[in-house]
C-alpha positions as CSV (number, residue, x, y, z in Angstrom):
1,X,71.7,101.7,89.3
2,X,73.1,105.0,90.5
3,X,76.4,105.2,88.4
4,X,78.8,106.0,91.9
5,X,77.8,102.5,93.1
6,X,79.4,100.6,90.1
7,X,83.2,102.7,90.8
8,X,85.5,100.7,93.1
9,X,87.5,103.0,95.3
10,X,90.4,103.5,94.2
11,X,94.0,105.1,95.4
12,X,95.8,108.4,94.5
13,X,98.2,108.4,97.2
14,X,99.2,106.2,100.4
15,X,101.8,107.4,104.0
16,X,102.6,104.9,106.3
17,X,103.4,105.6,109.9
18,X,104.2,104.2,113.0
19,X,100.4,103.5,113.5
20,X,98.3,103.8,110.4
21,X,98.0,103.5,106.8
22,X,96.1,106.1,105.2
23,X,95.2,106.4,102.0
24,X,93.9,109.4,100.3
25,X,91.5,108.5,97.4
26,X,90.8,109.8,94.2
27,X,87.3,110.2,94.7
28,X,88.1,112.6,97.9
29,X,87.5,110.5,100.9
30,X,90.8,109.4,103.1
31,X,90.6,105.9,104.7
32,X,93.1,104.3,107.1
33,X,93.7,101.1,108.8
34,X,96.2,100.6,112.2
35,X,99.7,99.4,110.6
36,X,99.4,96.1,112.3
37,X,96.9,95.1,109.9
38,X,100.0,94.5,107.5
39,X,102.7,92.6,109.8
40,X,105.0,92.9,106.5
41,X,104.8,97.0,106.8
42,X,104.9,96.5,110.7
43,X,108.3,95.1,110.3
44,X,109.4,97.3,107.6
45,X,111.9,100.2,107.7
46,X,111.2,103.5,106.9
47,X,113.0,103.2,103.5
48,X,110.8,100.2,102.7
49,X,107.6,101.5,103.7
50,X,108.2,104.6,101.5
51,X,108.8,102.7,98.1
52,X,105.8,101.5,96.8
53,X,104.2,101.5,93.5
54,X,100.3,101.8,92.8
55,X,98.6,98.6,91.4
56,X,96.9,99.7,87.9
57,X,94.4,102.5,88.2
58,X,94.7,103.1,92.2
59,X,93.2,99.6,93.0
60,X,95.8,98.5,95.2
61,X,99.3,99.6,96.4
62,X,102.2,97.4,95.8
63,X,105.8,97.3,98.2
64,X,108.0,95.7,96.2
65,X,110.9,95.7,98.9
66,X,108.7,93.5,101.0
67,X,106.4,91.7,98.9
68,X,103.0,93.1,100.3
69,X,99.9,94.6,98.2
70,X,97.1,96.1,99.8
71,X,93.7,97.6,97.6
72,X,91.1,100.2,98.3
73,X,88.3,97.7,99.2
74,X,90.3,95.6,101.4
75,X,91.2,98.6,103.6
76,X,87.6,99.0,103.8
77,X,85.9,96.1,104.0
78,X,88.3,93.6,104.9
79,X,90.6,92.7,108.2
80,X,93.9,92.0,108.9
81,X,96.8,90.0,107.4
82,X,97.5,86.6,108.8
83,X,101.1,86.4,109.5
84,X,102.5,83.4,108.0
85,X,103.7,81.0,110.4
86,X,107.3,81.9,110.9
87,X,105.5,85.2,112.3
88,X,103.8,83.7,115.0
């Protein structure tokens, strides 16, 4: 097993704008998804989009103002958030 297979991606730093999260990771590579993706961050001020906190070792990325996580591997390999119903 080649040894770069077995490490999850994981986050050193994270800027939302008015169209995409982009994360820069720590193994060099930047990934980003369109914002609508999270409908929490969609709706978010700046303020609140700006205060998040990184989930242990750069898995994920936590906004505590909002309630909303996001990791490395679902930004590139999974799909949108379902808004809850109140969102639809």
């Amino acid at each position: 097993m080649n040894t770069a297979d077995s490490i999850e991606p994981r986050i050193k730093d994270i800027k939302v704008t008015e169209m995409l999260i982009t994360a820069d990771l720590i193994d060099g590579r930047t990934i980003s998804v369109p914002l609508a993706w999270s409908w929490r961050l969609s709706n978010a001020t700046p303020d609140q989009r700006a205060n998040y906190e990184l989930i242990g070792d750069g898995q994920g990325v936590h906004w505590p103002d909002i309630d909303e996580d996001i990791s490395a591997e679902g930004m590139l390999t999974g799909g949108p958030a379902r808004p809850s119903k109140q969102q639809v």
